[in-house]
C-alpha positions in Angstrom: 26.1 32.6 9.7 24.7 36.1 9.2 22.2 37.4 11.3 20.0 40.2 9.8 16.9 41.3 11.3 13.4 38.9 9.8 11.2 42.5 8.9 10.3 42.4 5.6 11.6 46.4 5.2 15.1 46.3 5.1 16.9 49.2 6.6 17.2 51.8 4.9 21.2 52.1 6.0 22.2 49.1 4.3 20.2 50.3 1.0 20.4 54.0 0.6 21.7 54.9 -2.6 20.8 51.6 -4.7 21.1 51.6 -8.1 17.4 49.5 -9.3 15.9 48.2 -12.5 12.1 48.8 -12.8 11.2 46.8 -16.1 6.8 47.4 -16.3 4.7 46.0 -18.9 2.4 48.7 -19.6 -0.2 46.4 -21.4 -3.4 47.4 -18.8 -1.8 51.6 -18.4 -3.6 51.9 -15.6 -2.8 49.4 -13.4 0.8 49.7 -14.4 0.2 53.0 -13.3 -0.2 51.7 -9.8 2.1 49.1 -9.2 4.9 51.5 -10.6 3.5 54.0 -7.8 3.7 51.8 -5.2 7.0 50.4 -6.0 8.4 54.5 -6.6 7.1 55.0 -2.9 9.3 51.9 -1.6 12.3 52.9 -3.3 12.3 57.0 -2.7 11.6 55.7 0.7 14.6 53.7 0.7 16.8 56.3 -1.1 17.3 54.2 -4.1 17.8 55.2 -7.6 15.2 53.8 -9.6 15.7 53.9 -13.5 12.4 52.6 -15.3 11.8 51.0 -18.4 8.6 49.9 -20.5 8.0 46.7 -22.5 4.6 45.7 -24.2 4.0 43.0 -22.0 4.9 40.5 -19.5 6.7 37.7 -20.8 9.3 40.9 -22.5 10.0 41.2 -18.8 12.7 38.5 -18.0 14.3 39.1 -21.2 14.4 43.0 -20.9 16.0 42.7 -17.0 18.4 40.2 -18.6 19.8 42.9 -21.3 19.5 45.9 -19.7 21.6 44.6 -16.2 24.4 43.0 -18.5 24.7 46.4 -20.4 25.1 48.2 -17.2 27.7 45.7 -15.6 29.5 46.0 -19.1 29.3 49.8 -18.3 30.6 49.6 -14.9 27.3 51.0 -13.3 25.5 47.8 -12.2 22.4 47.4 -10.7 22.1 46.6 -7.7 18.1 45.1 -7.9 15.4 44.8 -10.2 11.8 45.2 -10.2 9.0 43.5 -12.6 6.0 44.9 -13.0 2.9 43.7 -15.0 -0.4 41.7 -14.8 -1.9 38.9 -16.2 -5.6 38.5 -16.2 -7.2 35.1 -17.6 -9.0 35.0 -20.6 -10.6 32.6 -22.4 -7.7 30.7 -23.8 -4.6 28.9 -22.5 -2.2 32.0 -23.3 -2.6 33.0 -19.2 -1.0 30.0 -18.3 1.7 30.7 -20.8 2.3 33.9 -20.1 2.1 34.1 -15.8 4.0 30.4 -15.6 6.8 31.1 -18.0 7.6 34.9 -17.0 7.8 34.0 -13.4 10.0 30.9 -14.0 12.6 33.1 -16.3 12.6 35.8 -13.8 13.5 33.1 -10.6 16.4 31.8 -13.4 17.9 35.1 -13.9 17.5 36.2 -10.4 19.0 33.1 -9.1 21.7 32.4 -11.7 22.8 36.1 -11.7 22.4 36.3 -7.9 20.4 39.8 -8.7 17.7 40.5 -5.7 14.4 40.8 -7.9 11.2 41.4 -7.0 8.5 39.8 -8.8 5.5 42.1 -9.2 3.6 40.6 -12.0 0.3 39.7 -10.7 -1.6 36.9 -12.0 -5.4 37.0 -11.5 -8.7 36.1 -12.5 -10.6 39.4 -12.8 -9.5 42.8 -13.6 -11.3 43.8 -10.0 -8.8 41.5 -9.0 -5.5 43.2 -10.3 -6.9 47.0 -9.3 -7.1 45.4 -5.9 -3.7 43.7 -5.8 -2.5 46.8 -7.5 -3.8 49.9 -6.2 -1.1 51.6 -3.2 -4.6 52.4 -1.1 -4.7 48.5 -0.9 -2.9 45.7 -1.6 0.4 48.0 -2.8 1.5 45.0 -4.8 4.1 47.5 -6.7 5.7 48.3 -3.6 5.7 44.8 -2.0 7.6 43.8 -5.0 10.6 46.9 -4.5 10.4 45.9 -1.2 11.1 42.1 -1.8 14.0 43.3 -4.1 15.3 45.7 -1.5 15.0 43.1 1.4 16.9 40.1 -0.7 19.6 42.9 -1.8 19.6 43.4 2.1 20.5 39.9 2.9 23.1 40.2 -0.2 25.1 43.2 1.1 24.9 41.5 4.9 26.3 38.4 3.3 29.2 40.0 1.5 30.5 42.1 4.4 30.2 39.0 7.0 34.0 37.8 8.1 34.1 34.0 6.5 34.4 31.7 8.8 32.4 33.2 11.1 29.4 31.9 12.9 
């Protein structure tokens, strides 16, 4: 069993010098201004190496993380974590539910069939008072929750790989 402490910061021992995938859909600029703010904070604060790419919008998320972390394994420089960034606001039509239930499921497949920590900051609201809420570091900090998430799991992943087997 490995014991790791429950805070949801991970230390910044067992992450310093991190190699992380930002992927932000930049289809409202300004809130994607935030949540990439908040989620630069967590991982300078972390000592992480951020690299950060842009996509239109969120569903080119999954896809994006998915190309961009096999071209670095194939490069020997693997990531080590990836963050999404986005927001989906509802509209008038059906395409919300498209769009927030189908990029979060592909981004819990990859994470979890790739075993890649991933931090899913792609908020999904009613109103764009909503998302500047969620979004903005001076409140909700949803940006940096998600790096923070990501940092946390890759946490628990490190922990896990250095524990003796066989070991309780």
């Amino acid at each position: 069993m490995v014991s790791t402490p429950p805070a949801s910061r991970p230390s910044p021992a067992i992450v310093r010098g991190a190699r992380v995938l930002v992927v932000e859909a930049r289809y409202y600029d300004e809130l994607a201004d935030e949540l990439l703010a908040g989620a630069q904070a967590a991982l300078d604060a972390a000592e992480a190496e951020a690299t950060v790419v842009t996509v239109p919008g969120a569903l080119e998320i999954p896809a994006a993380i998915a190309i961009l972390i096999e071209a670095a394994a194939r490069a020997g420089q693997p990531y080590d974590a990836a963050v999404a960034l986005g927001c989906v606001i509802r509209g008038e039509t059906g395409h919300y539910d498209i769009v927030a239930g189908e990029s979060a499921r592909a981004l819990m497949d990859l994470s979890v069939a790739r075993l890649l920590p991933l931090g899913n900051g792609i908020l999904t609201v009613e109103t764009e008072a909503q998302a500047f809420a969620r979004a903005r570091v001076s409140e909700m900090n949803k940006g940096g929750g998600a790096a923070e998430a990501a940092l946390a799991v890759l946490a628990l992943k490190r922990a896990a790989a250095a524990a003796p087997v066989g070991e309780d």
